[in-house]
C-alpha positions in Angstrom: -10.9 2.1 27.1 -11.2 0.0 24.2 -14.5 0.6 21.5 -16.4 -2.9 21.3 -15.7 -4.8 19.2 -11.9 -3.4 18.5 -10.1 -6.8 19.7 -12.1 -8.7 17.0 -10.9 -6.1 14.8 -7.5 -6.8 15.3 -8.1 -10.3 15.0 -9.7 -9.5 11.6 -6.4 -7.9 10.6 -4.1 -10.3 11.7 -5.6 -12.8 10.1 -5.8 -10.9 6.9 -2.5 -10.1 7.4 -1.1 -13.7 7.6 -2.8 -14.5 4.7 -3.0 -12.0 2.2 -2.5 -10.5 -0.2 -2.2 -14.1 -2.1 -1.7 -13.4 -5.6 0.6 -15.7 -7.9 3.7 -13.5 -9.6 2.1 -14.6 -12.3 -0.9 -12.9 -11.5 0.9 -9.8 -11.1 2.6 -10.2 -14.1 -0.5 -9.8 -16.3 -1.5 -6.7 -14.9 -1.6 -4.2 -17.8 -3.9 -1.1 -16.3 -1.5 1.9 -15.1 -1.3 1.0 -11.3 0.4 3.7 -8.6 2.1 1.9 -5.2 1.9 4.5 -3.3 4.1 4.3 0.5 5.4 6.1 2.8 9.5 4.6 3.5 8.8 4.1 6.9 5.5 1.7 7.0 5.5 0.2 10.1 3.0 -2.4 8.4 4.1 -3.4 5.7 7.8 -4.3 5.3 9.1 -2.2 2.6 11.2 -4.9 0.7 7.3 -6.1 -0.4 6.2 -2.9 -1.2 9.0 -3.0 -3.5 8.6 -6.8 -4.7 5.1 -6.0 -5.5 6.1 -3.3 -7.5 8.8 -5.1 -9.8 5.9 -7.5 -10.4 3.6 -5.7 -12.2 4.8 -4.3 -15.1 2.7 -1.0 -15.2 3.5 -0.3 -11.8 4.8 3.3 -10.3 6.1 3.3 -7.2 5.9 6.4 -5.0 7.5 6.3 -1.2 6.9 9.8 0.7 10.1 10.1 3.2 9.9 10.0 6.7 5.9 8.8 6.3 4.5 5.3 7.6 1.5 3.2 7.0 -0.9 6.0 7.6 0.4 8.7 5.1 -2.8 10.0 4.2 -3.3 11.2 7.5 0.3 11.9 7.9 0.9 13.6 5.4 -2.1 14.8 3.7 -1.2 17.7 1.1 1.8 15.3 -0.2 -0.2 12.0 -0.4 -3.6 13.8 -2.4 -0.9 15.4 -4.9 0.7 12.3 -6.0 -2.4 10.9 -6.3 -4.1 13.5 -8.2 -1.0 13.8 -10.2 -1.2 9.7 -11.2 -5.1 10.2 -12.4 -4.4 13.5 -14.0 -1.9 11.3 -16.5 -3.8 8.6 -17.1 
């Protein structure tokens, strides 16, 4: 069975998801703090081509996909995901 409230959850997302993120390439553009996009190459969320998009648009960006990982890649894989991450703070 489904917890309550999940369904509204879902809603939540969706309409998040039809919506956002909604910043101007502009916007990105100005971005000037170090910023890691971090992904695993087989999101099932989010379409990699904007993952990629989103990283040409902001200049400081990094981009990090883990192979074989999805949308949950912290979870997925753990030890790989907390490394690159601790590996981006450590430099900056």
């Amino acid at each position: 069975s489904n917890p309550a409230g999940f369904n509204g959850l879902i809603g939540k997302i969706m309409t998040m998801y039809q919506s956002q993120p909604d910043y101007a390439a502009q916007d990105l553009a100005r971005i000037d703090a170090p910023v890691l996009i971090l992904d695993g190459d087989a999101d099932e969320v989010i379409e990699l081509e904007h993952t990629r998009t989103l990283a040409e648009l902001i200049p400081t960006a990094e981009l990090c996909l883990i192979p074989g990982t999805g949308h949950m890649a912290p979870w997925q894989k753990p030890a790989q995901f907390n490394r690159i991450v601790l590996d981006f703070l450590a430099r900056e």
